[in-house]
Legacy VTK file of the C-alpha trace (Angstrom):
# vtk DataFile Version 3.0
C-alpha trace
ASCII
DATASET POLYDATA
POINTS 116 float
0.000 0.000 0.000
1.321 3.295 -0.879
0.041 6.829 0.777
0.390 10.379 -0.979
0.489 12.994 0.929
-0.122 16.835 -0.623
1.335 19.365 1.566
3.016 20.349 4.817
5.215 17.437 5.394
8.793 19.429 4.584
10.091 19.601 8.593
9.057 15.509 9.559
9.342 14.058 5.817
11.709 11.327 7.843
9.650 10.826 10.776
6.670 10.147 8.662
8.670 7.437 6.323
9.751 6.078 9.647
5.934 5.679 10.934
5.258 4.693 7.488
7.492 1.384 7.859
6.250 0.536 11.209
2.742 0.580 9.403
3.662 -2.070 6.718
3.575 0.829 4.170
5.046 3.402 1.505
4.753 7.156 1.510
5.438 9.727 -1.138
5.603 13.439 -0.459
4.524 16.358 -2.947
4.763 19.614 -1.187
1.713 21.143 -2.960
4.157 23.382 -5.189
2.146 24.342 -8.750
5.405 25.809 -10.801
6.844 24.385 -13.102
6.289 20.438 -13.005
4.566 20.860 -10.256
1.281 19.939 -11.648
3.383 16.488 -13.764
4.888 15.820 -10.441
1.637 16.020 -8.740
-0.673 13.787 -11.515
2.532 10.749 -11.243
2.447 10.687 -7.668
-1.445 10.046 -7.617
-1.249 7.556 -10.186
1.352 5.728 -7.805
-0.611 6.156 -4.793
-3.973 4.104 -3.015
-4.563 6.589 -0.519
-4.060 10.577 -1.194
-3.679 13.263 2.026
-4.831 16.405 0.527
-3.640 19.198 3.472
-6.106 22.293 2.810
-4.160 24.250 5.337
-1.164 24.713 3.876
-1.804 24.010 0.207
-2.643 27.032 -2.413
-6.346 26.080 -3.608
-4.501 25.200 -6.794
-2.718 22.684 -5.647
-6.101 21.219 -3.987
-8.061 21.476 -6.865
-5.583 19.804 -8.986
-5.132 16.975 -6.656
-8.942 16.157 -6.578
-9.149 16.363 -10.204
-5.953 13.746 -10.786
-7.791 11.836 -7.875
-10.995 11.560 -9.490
-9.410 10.909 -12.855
-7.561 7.567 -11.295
-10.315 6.452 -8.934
-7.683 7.119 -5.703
-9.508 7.397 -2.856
-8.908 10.446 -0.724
-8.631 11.871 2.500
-9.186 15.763 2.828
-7.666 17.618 5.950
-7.128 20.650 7.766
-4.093 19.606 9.463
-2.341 16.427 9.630
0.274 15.451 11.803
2.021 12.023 12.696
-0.511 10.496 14.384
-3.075 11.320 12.030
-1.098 9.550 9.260
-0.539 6.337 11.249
-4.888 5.851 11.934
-5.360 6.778 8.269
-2.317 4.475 7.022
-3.770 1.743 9.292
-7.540 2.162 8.189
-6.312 2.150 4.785
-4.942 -0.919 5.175
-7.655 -2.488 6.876
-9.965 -1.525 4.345
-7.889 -2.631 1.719
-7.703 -6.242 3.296
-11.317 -6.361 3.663
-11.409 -6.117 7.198
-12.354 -3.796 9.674
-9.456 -1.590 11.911
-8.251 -3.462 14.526
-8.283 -0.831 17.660
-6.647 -1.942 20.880
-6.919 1.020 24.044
-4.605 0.662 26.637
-7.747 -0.053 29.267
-8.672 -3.388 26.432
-5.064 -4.169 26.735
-4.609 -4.291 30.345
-7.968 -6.510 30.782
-6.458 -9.284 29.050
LINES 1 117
116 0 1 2 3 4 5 6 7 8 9 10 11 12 13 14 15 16 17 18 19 20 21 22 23 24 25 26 27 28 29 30 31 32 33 34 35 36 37 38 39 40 41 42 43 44 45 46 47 48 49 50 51 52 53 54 55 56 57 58 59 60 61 62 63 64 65 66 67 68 69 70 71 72 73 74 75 76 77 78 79 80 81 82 83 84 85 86 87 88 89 90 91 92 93 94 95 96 97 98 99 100 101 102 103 104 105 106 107 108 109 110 111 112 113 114 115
């Protein structure tokens, strides 16, 4: 499974490929720049990717507009959101997977842990 993610990643590109292998998965990083291949870069990188994170916060609406439209194109689903951090990426890299397996999320809280 491979996740896209549009925007704001620059500062924890590492960290995320780190949570990303943890996870069982691949990540790819466009940083929502529309210049010069920007929009190429953008469309090749969706038609890699299962699961696209479009960031609205920090993306031009260009860049989000364009994204939908290559996502739509390819039939990628897509997950549209304010602000995503680390943690947000690991539950949507896990559902992903989940979903792509045909099951549902397996969820453990600590308090389920510590009863068994």
């Amino acid at each position: 499974m491979r996740v896209g993610i549009i925007g704001g990643v620059e500062r924890n590109q590492a960290r995320y490929e780190e949570v990303a292998k943890a996870v069982g998965c691949d990540v790819e990083f466009h940083h929502g720049h529309m210049r010069g291949r920007g929009p190429e870069a953008l469309d090749s990188m969706v038609e890699r990717c299962d699961l696209i994170v479009i960031v609205t916060e920090i993306n031009s609406h260009c860049a989000v507009r364009t994204a939908q439209k290559h996502c739509r194109k390819r039939g990628r689903r897509v997950l549209i959101v304010r602000k995503f951090g680390i943690h947000s990426f690991e539950q949507a890299a896990r559902a992903a997977q989940a979903e792509v397996r045909g099951g549902q999320p397996r969820v453990t809280t600590s308090m389920q842990a510590a009863a068994t």
